[in-house]
N, C-alpha and C positions, 0 to 999 in steps of 0.2 A: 610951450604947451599951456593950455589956460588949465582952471581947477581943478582939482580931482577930487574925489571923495571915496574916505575909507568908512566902509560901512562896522556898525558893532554887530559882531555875528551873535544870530539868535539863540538868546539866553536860557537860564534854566529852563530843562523839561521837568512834566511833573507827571508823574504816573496816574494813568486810567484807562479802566478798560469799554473798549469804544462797541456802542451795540451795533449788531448786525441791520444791512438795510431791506426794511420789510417792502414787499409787491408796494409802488406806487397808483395813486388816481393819479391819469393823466390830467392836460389842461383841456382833452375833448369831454372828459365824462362826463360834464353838465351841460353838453350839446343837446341831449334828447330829454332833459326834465322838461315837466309838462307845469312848473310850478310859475305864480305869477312872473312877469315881466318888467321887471323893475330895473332894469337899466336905462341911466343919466343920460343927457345929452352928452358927457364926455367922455363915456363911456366905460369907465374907470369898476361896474358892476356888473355882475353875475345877474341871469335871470332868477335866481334865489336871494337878491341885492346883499350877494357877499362883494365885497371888493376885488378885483383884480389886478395885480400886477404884472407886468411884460418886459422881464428881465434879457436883455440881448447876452452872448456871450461865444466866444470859438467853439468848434462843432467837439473839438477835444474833452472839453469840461462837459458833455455830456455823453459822450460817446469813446472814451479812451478805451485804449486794451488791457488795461491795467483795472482798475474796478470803473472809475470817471465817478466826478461827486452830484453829477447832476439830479440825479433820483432820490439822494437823500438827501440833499437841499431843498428839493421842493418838499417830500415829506414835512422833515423837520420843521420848515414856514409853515404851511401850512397848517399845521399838529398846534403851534404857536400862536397865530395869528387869527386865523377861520378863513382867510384870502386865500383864492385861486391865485398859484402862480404858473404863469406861462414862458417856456423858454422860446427865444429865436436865435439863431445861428446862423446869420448870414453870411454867403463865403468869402466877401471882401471884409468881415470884418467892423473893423472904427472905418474905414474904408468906403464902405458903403453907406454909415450915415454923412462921410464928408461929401460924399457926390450927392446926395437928398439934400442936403443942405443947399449945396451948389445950384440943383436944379430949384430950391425952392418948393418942395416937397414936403410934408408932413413928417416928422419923427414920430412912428407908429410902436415906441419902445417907452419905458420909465427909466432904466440906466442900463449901465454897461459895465459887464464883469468881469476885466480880461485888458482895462486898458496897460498900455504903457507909456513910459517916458516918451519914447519914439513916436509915440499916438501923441501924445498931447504937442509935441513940436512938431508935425506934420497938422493936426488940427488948426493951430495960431497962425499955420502959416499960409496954410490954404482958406481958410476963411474970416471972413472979415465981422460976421458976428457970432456968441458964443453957442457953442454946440453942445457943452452941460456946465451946467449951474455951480455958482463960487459957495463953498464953505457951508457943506451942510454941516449942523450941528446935533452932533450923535454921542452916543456913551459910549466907551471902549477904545476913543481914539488915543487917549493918554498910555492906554497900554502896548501900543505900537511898538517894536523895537526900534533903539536908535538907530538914524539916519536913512529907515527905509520910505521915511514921505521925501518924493521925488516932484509933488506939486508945486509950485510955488504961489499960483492963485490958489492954491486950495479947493479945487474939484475934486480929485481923485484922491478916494482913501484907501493905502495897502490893506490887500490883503492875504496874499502870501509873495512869496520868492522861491527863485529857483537859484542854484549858480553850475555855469555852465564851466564845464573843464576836460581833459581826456581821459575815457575810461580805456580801458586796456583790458587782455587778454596775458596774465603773468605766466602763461603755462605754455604761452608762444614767445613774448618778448621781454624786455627789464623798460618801463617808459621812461625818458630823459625825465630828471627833475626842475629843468629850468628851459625856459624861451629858448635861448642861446645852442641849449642842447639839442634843444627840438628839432632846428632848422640845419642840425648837419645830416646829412644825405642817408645815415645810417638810420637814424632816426624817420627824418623825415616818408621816407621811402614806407614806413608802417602804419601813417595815420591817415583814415579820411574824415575831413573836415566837410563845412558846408559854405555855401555862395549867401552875401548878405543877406538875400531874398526869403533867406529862412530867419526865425527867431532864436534861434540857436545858430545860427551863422552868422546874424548881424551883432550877438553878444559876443562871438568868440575876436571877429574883426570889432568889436570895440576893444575890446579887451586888449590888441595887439597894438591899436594906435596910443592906448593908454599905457603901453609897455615903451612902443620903442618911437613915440611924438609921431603927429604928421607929414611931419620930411624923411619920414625912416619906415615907417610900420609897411610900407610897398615893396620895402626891400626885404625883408623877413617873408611876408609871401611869397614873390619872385626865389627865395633859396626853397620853399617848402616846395614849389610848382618846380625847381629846376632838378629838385631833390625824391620826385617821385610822387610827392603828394593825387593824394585822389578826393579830388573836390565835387560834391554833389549838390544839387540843387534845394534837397530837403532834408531835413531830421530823417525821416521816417524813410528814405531811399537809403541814407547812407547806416541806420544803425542796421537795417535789412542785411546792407554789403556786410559790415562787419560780423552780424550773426553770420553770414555764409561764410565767410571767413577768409572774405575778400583783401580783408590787412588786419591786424591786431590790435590796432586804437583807432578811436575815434570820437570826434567834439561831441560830449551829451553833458548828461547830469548829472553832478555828484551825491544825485538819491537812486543812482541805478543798483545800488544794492538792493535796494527796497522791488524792485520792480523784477528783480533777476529772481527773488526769491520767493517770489508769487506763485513765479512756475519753475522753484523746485530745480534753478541750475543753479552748477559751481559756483560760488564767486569767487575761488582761484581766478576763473575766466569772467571776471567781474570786478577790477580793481578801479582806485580811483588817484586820479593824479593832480595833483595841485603844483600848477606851474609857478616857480621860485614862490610857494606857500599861497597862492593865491589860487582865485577865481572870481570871474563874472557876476554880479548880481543882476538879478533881473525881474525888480520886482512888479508886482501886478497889481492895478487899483480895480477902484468902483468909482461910479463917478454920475449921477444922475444926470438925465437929458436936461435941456433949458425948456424943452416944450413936454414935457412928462406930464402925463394925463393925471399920475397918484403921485406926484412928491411925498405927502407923507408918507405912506403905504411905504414908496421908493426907500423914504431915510429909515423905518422900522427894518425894512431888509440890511440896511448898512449896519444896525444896531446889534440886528443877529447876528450877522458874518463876522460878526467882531467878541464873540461870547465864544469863553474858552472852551466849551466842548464842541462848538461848529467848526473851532479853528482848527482843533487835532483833528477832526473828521475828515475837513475839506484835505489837509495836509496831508493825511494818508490817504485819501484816496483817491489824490490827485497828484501824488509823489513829488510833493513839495515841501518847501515847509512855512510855519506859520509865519507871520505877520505879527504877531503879539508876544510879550514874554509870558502872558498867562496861560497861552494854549494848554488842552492835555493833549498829551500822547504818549503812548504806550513802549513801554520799557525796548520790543524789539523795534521798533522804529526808530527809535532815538539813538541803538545801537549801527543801524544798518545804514542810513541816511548822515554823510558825512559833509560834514562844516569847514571851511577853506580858516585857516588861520588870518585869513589877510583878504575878505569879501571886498571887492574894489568896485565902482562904476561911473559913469559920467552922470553928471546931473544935470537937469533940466537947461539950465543957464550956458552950461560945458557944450551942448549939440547941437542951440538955436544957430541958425548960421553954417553949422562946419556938418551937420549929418551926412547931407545931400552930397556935399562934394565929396567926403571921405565914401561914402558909396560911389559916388560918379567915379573918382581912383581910382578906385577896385575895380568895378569893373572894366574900363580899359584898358589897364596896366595890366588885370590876372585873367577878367574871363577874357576880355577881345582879343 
């Protein structure tokens, strides 16, 4: 097995209480002012020559079921700054600006909020020049928790995590505490999991090659598939099954307390399991375009995202957690939202080379 990295799980919380998010201005409202026209050739301004920025990011961070922090990030900037910011959420993703790139197409974004590990070794590898800029220099990055910078040129700067693990149903099953346990028939028979293709499917099969190496991690799937397992294609298909109560566990996050109690169910039937003390990290950068119309603009956004009361906001409202040891967050959050003894994940340097294939496995060996 090549490296691994154990991550330090994130440190003290501090009490505060987080304001409500008020009606936002969209990024059309200044569609129909009638005031001069003062937009640049690079178009980086407002016809009121505010600046603009055009932040990309998954269609989740603004649109989740759970509150989504998108409406009060662009507040909060904007309340800060006097910029227009604009979201895009395009469905491929880091995805889609590798294929602009590829075609030779313009990068009609300033950065991107939402990359990951997995993005940035699929970026290097699909393209041959760079697709956001090295080592912007912002405040806040010192307060990172250790071991969650997973750049190594130094593009992408955390700014939360998740860790993926199994949550359970304790008022239907007991969930095994360890891998080993998991994959016997008894067990296995009660959990649905997910196919790499999801983000929470490709962390839990990292998580498994990280447990039992690449000459083994096929065989612990092959006992969980021969064992009854019920494998879906998405997050959001398979936590559906499990609310319907299609099996008693299943690969999420271990902030589903936080998300169960929004609306007000058990969390008996909300437990959270850490496989022999551990869990997946997964954490998530920022990372500005190389062709970004507002670089500065761009790095003042990294500067916010990175200020302790953005951090506790974004992290509850986007049922994560922060990126920083200064976050605030609030006493039931900090209660409800559980931390793995033992946060584990690959690093940058760990997946160049071995991702693809350990995906190409999988699928032949489970789904074909």
């Amino acid at each position: 097995m090549r490296r691994r990295q154990y991550l330090t799980a994130a440190g003290a919380t501090t009490v505060a209480a987080l304001a409500g998010c008020a009606e936002l201005q969209t990024p059309d409202d200044n569609g129909d002012d009638t005031g001069t026209d003062d937009t640049g050739d690079d178009g980086t301004t407002t016809d009121n020559g505010e600046e603009t920025l055009v932040v990309s990011t998954y269609s989740s961070f603004l649109d989740a079921p759970s509150i989504g922090p998108g409406e009060l990030v662009q507040e909060r900037f904007e309340e800060a700054t006097g910029a227009t910011l604009e979201w895009e959420a395009p469905d491929g993703q880091v995805d889609h600006y590798i294929q602009r790139a590829q075609d030779g197409a313009s990068i009609d974004s300033d950065l991107y909020l939402g990359v990951t590990t997995e993005d940035l070794v699929r970026v290097d590898d699909e393209l041959d020049e760079p697709l956001f800029a090295s080592g912007p220099s912002v405040s806040g990055r010192d307060d990172i928790i250790e071991g969650l910078n997973f750049d190594p040129e130094d593009r992408a700067i955390p700014f939360n995590t998740g860790y993926i693990c199994p949550v359970y149903d304790s008022t239907e099953t007991e969930a095994p505490e360890t891998f080993e346990e998991l994959r016997e028939a008894d067990h296995a028979d009660n959990l649905i999991a997910q196919d790499p293709g999801s983000t929470v499917g490709l962390a839990f099969m990292l998580h498994t090659v990280y447990q039992y190496g690449e000459d083994e991690y096929l065989d612990f799937w092959a006992d969980l598939q021969e064992g009854g397992t019920t494998i879906l294609g998405s997050w959001e298909d398979s936590y559906d099954a499990w609310l319907g109560g299609e099996a008693p566990m299943v690969i999420s996050y271990s902030t589903d307390q936080v998300f169960a109690a929004q609306d007000g169910a058990d969390l008996d039937q909300h437990q959270i399991r850490f496989l022999d003390d551990q869990a997946y990290a997964n954490p998530e950068g920022m990372a500005v375009f190389e062709q970004a119309d507002n670089p500065g603009l761009a790095e003042q956004f990294l500067e916010f995202m990175l200020t302790p009361e953005i951090q506790g906001e974004v992290a509850e409202n986007n049922v994560v957690f922060p990126a920083t040891e200064t976050a605030e967050l609030s006493e039931d959050y900090a209660e409800l939202a559980h931390e793995p003894p033992e946060p584990v994940t690959f690093d940058y340097d760990d997946l160049v080379g071995n991702i693809d294939e350990w995906i190409d496995q999988w699928d032949r060996e489970i789904a074909g």
